[in-house]
C-alpha positions as CSV (number, residue, x, y, z in Angstrom):
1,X,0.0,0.0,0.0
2,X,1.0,3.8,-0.6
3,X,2.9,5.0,2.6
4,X,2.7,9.1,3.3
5,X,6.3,10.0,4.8
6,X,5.2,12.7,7.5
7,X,7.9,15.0,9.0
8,X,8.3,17.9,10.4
9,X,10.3,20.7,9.2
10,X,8.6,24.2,11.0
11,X,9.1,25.3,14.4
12,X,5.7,26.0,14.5
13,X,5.1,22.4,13.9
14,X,3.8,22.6,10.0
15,X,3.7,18.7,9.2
16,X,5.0,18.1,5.7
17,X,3.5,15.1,3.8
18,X,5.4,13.7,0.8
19,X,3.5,10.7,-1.5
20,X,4.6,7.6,-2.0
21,X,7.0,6.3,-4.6
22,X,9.2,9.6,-4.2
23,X,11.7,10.6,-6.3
24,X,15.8,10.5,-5.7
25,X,15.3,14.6,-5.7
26,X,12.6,14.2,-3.2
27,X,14.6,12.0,-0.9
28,X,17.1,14.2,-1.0
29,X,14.9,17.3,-0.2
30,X,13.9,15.4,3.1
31,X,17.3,14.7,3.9
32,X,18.9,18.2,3.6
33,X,15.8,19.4,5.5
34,X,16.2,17.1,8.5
35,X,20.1,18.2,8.5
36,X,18.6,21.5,8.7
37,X,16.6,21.2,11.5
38,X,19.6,19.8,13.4
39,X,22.1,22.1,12.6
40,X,19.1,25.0,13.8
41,X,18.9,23.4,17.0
42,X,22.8,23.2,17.5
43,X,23.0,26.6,16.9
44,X,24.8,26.2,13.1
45,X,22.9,28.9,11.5
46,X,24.7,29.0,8.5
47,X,24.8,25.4,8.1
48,X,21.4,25.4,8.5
49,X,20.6,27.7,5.8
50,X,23.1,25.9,3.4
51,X,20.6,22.6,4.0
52,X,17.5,24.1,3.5
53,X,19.1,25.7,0.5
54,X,20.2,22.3,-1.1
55,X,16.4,20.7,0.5
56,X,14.8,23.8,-1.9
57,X,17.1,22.9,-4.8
58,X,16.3,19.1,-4.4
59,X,12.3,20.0,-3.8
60,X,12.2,22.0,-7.1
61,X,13.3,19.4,-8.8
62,X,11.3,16.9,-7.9
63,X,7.9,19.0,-8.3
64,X,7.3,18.9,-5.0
65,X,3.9,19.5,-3.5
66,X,3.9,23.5,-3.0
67,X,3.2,23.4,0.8
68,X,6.2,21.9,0.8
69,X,8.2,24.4,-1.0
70,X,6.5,26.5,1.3
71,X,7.9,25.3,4.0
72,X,11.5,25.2,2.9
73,X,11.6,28.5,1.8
74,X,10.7,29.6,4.8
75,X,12.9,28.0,6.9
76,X,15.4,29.1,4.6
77,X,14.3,32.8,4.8
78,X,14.3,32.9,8.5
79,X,17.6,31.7,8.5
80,X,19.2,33.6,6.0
81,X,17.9,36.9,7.9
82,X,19.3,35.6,11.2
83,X,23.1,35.3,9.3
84,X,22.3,39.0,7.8
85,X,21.7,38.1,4.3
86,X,18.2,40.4,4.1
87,X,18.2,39.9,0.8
88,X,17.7,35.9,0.1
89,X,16.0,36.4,3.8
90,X,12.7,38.4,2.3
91,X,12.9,36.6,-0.9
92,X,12.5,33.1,1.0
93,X,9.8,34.2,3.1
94,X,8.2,36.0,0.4
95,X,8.3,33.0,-2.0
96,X,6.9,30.9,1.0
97,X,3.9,33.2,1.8
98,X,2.9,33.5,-1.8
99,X,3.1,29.6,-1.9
100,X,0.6,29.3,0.7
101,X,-1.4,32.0,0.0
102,X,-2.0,30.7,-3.2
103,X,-2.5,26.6,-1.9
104,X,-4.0,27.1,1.3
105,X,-1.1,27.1,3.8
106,X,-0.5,29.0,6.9
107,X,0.3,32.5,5.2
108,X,0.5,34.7,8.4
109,X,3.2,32.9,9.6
110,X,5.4,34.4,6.6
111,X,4.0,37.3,6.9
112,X,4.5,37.8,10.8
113,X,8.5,36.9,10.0
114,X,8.5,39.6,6.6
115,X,7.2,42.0,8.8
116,X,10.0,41.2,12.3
117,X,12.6,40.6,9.7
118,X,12.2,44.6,8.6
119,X,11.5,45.2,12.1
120,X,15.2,44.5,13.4
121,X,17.2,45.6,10.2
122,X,15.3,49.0,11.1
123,X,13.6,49.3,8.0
124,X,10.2,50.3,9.8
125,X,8.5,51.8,6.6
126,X,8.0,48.6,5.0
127,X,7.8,46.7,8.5
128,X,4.3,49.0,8.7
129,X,3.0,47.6,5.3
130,X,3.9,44.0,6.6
131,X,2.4,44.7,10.0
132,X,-1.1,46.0,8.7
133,X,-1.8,42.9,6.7
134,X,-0.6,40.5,9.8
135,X,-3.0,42.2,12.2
136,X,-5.9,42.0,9.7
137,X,-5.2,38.4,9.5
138,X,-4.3,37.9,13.0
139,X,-7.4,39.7,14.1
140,X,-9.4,37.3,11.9
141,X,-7.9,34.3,13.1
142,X,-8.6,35.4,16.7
143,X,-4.8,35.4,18.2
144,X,-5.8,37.4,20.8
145,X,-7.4,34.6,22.4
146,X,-5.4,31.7,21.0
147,X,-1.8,33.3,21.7
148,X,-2.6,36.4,23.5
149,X,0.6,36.8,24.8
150,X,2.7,36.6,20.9
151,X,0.4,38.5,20.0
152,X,0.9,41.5,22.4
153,X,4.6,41.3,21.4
154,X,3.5,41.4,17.8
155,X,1.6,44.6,18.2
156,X,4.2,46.2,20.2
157,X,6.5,45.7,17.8
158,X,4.0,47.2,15.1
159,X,3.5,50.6,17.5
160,X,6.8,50.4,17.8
161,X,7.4,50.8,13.4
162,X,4.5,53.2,13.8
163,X,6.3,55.6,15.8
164,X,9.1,55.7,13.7
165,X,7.1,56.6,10.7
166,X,5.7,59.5,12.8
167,X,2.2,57.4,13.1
168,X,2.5,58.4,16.9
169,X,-1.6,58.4,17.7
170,X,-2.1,55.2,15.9
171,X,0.8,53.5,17.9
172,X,-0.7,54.1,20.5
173,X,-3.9,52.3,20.2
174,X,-2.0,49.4,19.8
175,X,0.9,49.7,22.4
176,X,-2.8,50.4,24.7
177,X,-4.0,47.4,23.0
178,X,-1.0,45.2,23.7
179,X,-0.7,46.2,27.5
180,X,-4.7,44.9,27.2
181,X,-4.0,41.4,26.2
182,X,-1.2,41.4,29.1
183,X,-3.3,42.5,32.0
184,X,-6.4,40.0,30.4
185,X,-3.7,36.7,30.0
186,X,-1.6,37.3,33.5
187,X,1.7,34.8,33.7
188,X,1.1,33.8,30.2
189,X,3.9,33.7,27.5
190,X,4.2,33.6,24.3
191,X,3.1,30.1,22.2
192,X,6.1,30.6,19.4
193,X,10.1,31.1,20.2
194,X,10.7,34.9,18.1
195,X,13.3,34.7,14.9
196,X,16.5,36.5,16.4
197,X,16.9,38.3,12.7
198,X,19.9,40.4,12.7
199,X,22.3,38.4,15.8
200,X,24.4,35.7,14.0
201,X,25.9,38.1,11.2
202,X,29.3,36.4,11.4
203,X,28.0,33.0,11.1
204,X,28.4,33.4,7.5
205,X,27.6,30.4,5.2
């Protein structure tokens, strides 16, 4: 009988699924994308963003499912923007939130690391275009009930872009809104560890 491989690739815990009968390219992908994961959780940044690199390579090839591609690309993203390579960073996130916008994947996740990513290069302008669309969906998705907590940091850091764009009243609401959700949730924390974009800069691949 047809066997799914499941596996998990995301630190938010996205399951990837991969058919049956897989090709050499596909192996491979899975490979290179565990080795990632490991060298993540050792603390090889580079390294990790080298194997997702080769797992994206491998995944193209092979036609992979999109939510798959998904995924890698935004693993690579995240850590190409920790090793401070914002350029390949944004592209891999942006190529993994148009994936699952377009096939029914988790799209705010992309969206909440585009928007941190510009966040903590200091690039607030476009960190405010990122941060309207995350709140929108966040909002919709009812965060403020289902990680309260993440979600007060997340609007912190948007008042915080706000403010140096000048939007000083409208930071406010929701630095007001974000003190809010802290006083509602007491002795919470945060559901999701926060990409540390910027801090590994000489771990260069």
């Amino acid at each position: 009988p047809c066997m799914s491989i499941q596996y998990v690739v995301l630190a938010f815990g996205i399951l990837l699924v991969s058919g049956c009968a897989a090709s050499i390219n596909e192996y491979n992908a899975r490979q290179h994308a565990q080795a990632g994961v490991k060298a993540g959780r050792s603390g090889e940044f580079a390294k990790a963003r080298k194997e997702f690199a080769r797992a994206l390579t491998n995944a193209r090839l092979a036609h992979a499912d999109p939510k798959m591609v998904a995924a890698l690309s935004y693993e690579y993203g995240r850590y190409s923007g920790m090793i401070c390579d914002w350029v390949e960073g944004e592209k891999g996130l942006a190529e993994a939130y148009d994936l699952d916008r377009q096939n029914g994947g988790p799209a705010y996740m992309s969206l909440v690391e585009l928007a941190r990513l510009n966040f903590d290069r200091q690039q607030h302008g476009t960190a405010v275009e990122y941060f309207d669309r995350v709140v929108l969906e966040l909002e919709a998705s009812h965060a403020d009930t289902r990680d309260p907590i993440g979600y007060a940091q997340i609007l912190d850091e948007y008042a915080s872009s706000l403010e140096q764009t000048g939007k000083n009243g409208l930071a406010g609401k929701f630095h007001d809104r974000a003190r809010d959700l802290r006083k509602a949730f007491p002795g919470q924390s945060s559901h999701t560890d926060r990409t540390p974009y910027g801090t590994q800069c000489h771990d260069v691949s």
